[in-house]
N, C-alpha and C positions, 0 to 999 in steps of 0.2 A: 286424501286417503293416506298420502304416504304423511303426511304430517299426522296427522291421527295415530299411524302406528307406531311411531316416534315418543311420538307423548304416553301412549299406553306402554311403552318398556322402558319409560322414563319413570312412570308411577307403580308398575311394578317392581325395577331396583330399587326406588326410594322406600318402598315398605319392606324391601329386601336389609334393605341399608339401616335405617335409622335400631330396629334392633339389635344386630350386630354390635351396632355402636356402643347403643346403649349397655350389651353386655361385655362392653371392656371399661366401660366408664361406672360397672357395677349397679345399674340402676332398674332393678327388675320389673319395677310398676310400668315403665314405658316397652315393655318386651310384652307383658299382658297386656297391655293398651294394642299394641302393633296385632297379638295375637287374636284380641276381640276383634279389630278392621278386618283381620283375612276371615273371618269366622261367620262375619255377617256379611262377606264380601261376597264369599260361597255360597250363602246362602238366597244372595241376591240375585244371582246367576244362575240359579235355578229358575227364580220368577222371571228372571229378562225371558229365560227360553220360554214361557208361555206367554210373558207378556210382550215383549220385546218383538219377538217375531210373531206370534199367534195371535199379541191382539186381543190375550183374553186377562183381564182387568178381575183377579182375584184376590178376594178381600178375607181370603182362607186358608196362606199360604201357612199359618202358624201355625195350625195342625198337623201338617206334616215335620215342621221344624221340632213341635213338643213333642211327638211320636217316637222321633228318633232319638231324643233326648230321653225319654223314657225305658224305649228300650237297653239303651244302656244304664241307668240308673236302675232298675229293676232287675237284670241280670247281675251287676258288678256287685248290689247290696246282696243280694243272695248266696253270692262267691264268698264276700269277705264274712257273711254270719253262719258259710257249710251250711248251709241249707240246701235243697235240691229246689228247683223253678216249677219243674213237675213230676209227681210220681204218677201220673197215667196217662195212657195207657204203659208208657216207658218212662221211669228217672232221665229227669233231664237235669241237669246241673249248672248253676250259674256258672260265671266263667269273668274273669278280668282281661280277656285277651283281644287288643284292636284287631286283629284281623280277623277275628272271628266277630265281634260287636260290631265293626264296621259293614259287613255286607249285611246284618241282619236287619242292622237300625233302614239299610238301605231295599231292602228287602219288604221292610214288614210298611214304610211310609209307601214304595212306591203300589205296594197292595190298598192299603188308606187310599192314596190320590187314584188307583183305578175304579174304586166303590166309588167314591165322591165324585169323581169325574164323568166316569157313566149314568150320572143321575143328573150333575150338571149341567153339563154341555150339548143337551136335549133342550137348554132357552139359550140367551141372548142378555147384551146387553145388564139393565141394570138387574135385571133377575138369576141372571149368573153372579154377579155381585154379592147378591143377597142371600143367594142357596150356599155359596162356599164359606161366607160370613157365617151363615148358619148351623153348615157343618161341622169348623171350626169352635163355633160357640157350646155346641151338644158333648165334641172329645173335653174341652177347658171342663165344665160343670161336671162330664163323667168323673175328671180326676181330683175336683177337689172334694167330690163326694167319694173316693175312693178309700178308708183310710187304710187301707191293706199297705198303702204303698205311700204314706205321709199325709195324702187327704190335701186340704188346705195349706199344711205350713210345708209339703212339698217333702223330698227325697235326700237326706246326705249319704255320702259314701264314701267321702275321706280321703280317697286316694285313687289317684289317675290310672286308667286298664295299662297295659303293661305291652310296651312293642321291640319287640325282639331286636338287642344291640342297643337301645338306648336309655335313658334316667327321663321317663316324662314329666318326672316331676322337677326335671331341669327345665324353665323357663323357655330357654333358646332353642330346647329340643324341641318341645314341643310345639313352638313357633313351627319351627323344622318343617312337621308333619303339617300343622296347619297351611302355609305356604305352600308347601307340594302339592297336596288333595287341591288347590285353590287353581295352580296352575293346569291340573289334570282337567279339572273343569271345566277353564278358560280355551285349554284347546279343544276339548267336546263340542263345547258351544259353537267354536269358531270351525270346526270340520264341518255341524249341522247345519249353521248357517251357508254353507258352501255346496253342500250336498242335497239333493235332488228332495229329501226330504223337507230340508231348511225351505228351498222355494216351495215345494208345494204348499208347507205351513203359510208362509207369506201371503202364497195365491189366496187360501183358503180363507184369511184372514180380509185380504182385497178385493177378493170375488169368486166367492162360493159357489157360485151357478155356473159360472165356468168352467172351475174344477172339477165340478160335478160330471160335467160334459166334457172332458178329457178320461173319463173315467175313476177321478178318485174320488175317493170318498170324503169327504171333509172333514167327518163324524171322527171317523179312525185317526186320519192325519193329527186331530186336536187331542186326541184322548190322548196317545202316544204321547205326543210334548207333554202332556199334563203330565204323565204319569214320571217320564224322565224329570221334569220339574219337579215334581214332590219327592223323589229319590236323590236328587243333589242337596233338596233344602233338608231333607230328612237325614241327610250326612252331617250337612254343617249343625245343627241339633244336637248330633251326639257327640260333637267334638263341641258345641257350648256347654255341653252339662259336663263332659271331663274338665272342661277346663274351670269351674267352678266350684266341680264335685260333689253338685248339686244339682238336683231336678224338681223343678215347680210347676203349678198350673200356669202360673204367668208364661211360662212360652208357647201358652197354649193360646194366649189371650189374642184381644184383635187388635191389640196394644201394638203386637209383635209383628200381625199382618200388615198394618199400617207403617211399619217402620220400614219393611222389606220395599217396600213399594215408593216408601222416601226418599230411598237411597236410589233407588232406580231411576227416580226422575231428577234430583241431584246430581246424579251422575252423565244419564242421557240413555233415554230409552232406549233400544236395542243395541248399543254400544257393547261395542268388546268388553272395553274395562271402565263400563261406566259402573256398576258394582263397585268394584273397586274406589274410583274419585269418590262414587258418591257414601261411600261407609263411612273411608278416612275422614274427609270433610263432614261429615257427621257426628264424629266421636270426637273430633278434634278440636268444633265449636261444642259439643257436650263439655267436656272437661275445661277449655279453655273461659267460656260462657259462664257455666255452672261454677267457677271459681269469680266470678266477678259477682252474679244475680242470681237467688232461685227463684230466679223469674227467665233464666234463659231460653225457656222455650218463645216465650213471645218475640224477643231479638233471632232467633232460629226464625220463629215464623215469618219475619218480615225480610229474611235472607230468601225465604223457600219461593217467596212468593215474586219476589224479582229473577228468581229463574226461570220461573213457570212464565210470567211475563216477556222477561227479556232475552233468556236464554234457551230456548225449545230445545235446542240439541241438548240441554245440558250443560254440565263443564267441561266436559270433553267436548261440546259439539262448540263451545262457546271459546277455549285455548284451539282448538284446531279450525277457529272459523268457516265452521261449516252447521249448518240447523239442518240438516237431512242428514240421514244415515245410509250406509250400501245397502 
């Protein structure tokens, strides 16, 4: 354990570190590169919380990821063309502003994951799988038939919302923001996992009939993670679409859900900062791979598949030698 936490503030200085660097050495592509790792790092820490400790294996986390992203792309385009968002029953007005886009994106995903989740989490297994898959797949098609809001070829809006004291559309800064919201996360997680709730999700997940017979509910206990999971991934969404400055059906796709759940098992399932390992390591044979073959997904897949194999903990469980988690 104590080597585990060693290595997880070893792998967070490092992601703290290499953009810094890179913004003295002027090189801004590896400061967006660092930026996309915390971005889907965040958003993997979401799914650990339901997968990691609850156990529940969703194949629909991207709906909430493109929700958030939406949200702020449909608010920020409406700001910069002075358009109002709604005139009834009150004018409501778009708005470029994070503090105000961030609790909404977080807001209106963790409302999505409590509808989905209350509908879900009534089965099991591969059927839970398959209704969040499904959910997911209903929002993607709702918005590429959307054209209100780009349709198919998706959302621009040009320019990053705007956070009080700083230039977002300085690189570093907005690393900045992205780092911090990631660390916010990371302690979330790690106070739940510690707290009365984190175990009862645990129990819930290792023996429901039991809990049941202690008096909780398991029903509630699961919603609850779901619904905080789909509010962290639904953050990290509206901080990919800023940082893009674009919004598509694709983060709606199952593309997206499958990729959240790759990092998670790259990294090491209920791990602290298995998110984290497992992004970087991800984006890092993306770019490094995809500059050699574009066929690098098949070398990706025969790396994925000797972890799943040989390394159950993960990379974190497989540098701190240990394959079990607290």
């Amino acid at each position: 354990m104590i080597r585990e936490r060693y290595l997880n503030l070893a792998l967070l200085a490092a992601l703290l570190a290499v953009p810094v660097l890179a913004q003295v050495q002027g090189a801004p592509f590896t400061i967006t590169l660092a930026t996309k790792i915390a971005i889907f790092a965040l958003a993997a820490v979401g799914l650990n919380l339901a997968l990691g400790l609850g156990g529940l294996v969703s194949f629909g986390h991207a709906a909430f990821f493109g929700v958030g992203g939406y949200v702020i792309g449909i608010l920020a385009s409406h700001a910069r063309n002075y358009e109002p968002f709604l005139t009834w029953p009150v004018e409501v007005a778009g708005t470029t502003q994070m503090l105000v886009l961030w609790p909404l994106a977080v807001l209106v995903a963790a409302l999505v994951a409590a509808a989905i989740g209350a509908l879900s989490l009534r089965t099991s297994g591969i059927f839970f799988i398959m209704i969040t898959l499904a959910f997911a797949q209903m929002l993607y098609y709702f918005a590429v038939s959307w054209p209100t809001y780009g349709g198919e070829d998706g959302l621009p809006f040009y320019l990053r919302g705007d956070f009080p004291g700083l230039n977002t559309m300085d690189p570093i800064s907005f690393f900045g923001l992205c780092y911090a919201l990631l660390l916010v996360a990371l302690w979330l997680f790690h106070r739940l996992h510690r707290a009365r709730f984190g175990l009862a999700l645990e129990g819930a997940r290792q023996n429901p009939e039991r809990v049941q017979a202690l008096g909780i509910r398991p029903f509630q206990v699961r919603l609850l993670a779901f619904i905080l999971s789909g509010a962290i991934t639904g953050l990290a969404g509206a901080l990919y679409a800023d940082l893009n400055r674009f919004v598509s059906p694709a983060m709606l796709g199952w593309q997206t859900s499958g990729e959240l759940i790759v990092l998670i098992i790259l990294g090491g399932v209920g791990r602290l900062c298995g998110p984290v390992a497992g992004a970087g390591l991800f984006f890092l044979l993306e770019h490094w791979l995809g500059g050699l073959s574009e066929f690098w997904q098949f070398w990706f897949g025969l790396i994925l598949l000797c972890v799943v194999l040989f390394a159950r903990g993960g990379l974190i469980g497989a540098l701190a030698k240990d394959q079990t988690h607290d």
